[in-house]
N, C-alpha and C positions, 0 to 999 in steps of 0.2 A: 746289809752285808751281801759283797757279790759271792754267786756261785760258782768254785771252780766246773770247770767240766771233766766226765772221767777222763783218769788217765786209763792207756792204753790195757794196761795190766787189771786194773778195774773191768773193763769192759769185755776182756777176754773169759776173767772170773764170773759176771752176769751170763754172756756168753753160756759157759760150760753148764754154768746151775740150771740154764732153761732146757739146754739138753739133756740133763738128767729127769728134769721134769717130763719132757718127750718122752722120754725112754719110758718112765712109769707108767704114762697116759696109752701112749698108743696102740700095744699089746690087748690091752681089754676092749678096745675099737675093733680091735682086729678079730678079736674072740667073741667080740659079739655079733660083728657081720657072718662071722662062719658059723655061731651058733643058729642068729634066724636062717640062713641057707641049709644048714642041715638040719633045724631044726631037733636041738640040742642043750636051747637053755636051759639053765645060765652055765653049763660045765665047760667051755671051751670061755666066757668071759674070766670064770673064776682062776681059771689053767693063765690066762694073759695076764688078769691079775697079778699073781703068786710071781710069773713070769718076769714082768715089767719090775715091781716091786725088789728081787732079786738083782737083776739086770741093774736098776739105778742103781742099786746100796753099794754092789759092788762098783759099779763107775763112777760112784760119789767118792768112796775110799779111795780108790785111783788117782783122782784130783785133789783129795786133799794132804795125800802122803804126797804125789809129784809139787805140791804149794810149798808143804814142808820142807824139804830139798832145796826147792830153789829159797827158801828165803834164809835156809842156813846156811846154803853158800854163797849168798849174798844180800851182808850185812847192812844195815841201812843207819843213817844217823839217827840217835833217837833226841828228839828235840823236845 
């Protein structure tokens, strides 16, 4: 059986999730290079943490109420 390929709308939704994933990850990157520069470990990882973690949940809710919207106002055939 052939594979379709994503559609657009697919790929935008993969898209978004990996940026939420960014969003989680990067912060404790960030918290960790300033923690060994000021030497501070791990409270400025823990802070990007807490941060990132925050940050995604709520941009995650963002896209998935903006999903909801659009798919209730437009209806799709269900086959």
């Amino acid at each position: 059986m052939a594979r379709r390929p994503p559609s657009l709308r697919e790929m935008g939704i993969l898209l978004a999730l990996g940026q939420v994933g960014m969003e989680m990850v990067v912060p404790i990157g960030v918290g960790y290079l300033a923690d060994r520069a000021l030497g501070t470990l791990p409270w400025l990882a823990v802070v990007g943490a807490v941060l990132g973690f925050v940050i995604g949940i709520v941009h995650l809710l963002v896209l998935v109420n903006k999903l909801d919207r659009s798919n209730a106002s437009d209806p799709q055939d269900e086959s």
